[in-house]
TORDO-507985 format. One record per residue (C-alpha): residue in three letters; residue number from 1; chain; y, z, x. Coordinates in nm, 4 decimals. Layout:
<rs>
+-----+-----+---+----------+----------+----------+
!   r !   k ! c !        y !        z !        x !
+-----+-----+---+----------+----------+----------+
! ALA ! NUM ! A !        Y !        Z !        X !
...
+-----+-----+---+----------+----------+----------+
</rs>
This chain:
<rs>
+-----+-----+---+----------+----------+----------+
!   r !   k ! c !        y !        z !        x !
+-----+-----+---+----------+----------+----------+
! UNK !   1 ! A !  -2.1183 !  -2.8592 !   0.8538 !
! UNK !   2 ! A !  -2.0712 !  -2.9735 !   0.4690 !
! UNK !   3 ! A !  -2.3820 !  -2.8358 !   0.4306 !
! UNK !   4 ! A !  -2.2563 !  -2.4723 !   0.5120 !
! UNK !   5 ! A !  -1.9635 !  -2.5606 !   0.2698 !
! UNK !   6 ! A !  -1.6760 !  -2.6187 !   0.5639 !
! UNK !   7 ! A !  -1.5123 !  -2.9086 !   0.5142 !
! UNK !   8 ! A !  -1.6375 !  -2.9166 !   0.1143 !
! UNK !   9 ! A !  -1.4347 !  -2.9046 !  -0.2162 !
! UNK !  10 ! A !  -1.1515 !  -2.6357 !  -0.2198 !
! UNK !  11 ! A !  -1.2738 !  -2.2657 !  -0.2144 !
! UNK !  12 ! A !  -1.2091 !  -2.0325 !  -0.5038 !
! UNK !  13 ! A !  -1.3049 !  -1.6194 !  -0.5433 !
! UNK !  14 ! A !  -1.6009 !  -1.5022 !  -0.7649 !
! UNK !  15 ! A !  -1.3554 !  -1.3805 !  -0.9943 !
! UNK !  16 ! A !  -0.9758 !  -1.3310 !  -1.0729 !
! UNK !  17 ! A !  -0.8346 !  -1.0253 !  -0.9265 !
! UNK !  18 ! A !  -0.6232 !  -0.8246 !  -1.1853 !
! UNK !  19 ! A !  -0.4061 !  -0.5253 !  -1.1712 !
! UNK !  20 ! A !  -0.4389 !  -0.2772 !  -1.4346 !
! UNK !  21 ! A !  -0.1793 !   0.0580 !  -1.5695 !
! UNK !  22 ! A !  -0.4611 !   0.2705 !  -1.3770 !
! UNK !  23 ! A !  -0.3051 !   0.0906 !  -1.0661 !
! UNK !  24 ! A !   0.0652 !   0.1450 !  -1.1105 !
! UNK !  25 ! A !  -0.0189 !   0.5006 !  -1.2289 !
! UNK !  26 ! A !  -0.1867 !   0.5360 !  -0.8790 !
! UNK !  27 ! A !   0.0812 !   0.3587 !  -0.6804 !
! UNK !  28 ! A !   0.3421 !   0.5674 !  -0.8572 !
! UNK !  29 ! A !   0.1521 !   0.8570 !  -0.7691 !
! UNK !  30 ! A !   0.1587 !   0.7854 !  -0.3734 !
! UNK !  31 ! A !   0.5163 !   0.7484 !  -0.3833 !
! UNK !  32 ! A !   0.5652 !   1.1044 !  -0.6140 !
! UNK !  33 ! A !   0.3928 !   1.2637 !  -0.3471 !
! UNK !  34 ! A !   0.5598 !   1.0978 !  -0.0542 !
! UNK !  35 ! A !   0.9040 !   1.1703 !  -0.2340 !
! UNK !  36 ! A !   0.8284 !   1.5571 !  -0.2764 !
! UNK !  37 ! A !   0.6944 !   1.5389 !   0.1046 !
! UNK !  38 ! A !   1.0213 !   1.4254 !   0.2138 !
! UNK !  39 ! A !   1.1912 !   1.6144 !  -0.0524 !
! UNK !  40 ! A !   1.0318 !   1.9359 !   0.0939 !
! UNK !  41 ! A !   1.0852 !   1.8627 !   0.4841 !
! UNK !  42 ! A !   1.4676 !   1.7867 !   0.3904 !
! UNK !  43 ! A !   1.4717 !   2.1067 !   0.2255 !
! UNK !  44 ! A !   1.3159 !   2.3181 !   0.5147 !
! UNK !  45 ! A !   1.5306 !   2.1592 !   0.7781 !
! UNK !  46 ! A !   1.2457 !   2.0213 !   0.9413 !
! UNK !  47 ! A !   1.3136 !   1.6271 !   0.8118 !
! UNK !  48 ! A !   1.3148 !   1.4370 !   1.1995 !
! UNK !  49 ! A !   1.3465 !   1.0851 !   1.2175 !
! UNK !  50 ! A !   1.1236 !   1.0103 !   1.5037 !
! UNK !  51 ! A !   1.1866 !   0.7348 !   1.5629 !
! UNK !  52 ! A !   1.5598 !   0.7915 !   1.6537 !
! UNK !  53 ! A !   1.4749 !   1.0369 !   1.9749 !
! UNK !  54 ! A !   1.6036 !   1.3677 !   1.9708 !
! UNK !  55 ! A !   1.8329 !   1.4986 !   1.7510 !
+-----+-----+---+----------+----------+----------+
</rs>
């Protein structure tokens, strides 16, 4: 099996993963459009918890 590499030295990824502005801009993005989504359903008078049955 050491020959397969279980059981070998400790394993480590091919390279370092970083986060970069282009990510928070994207993450910040999702929750803009989740927030006007809600926003907009709130609005209408359509905002339903489902997950609280029938209101």
């Amino acid at each position: 099996m050491e020959a397969r590499g279980f059981g070998g030295a400790q394993r480590t990824w091919a390279r370092q993963a970083t986060f970069s502005r282009l990510d928070a801009w994207v993450v910040l993005g999702g929750l803009l459009i989740a927030a006007t989504a809600m926003a907009a359903a709130i609005g209408a008078g359509t905002w339903n918890m489902v997950f609280l049955g029938q209101q």
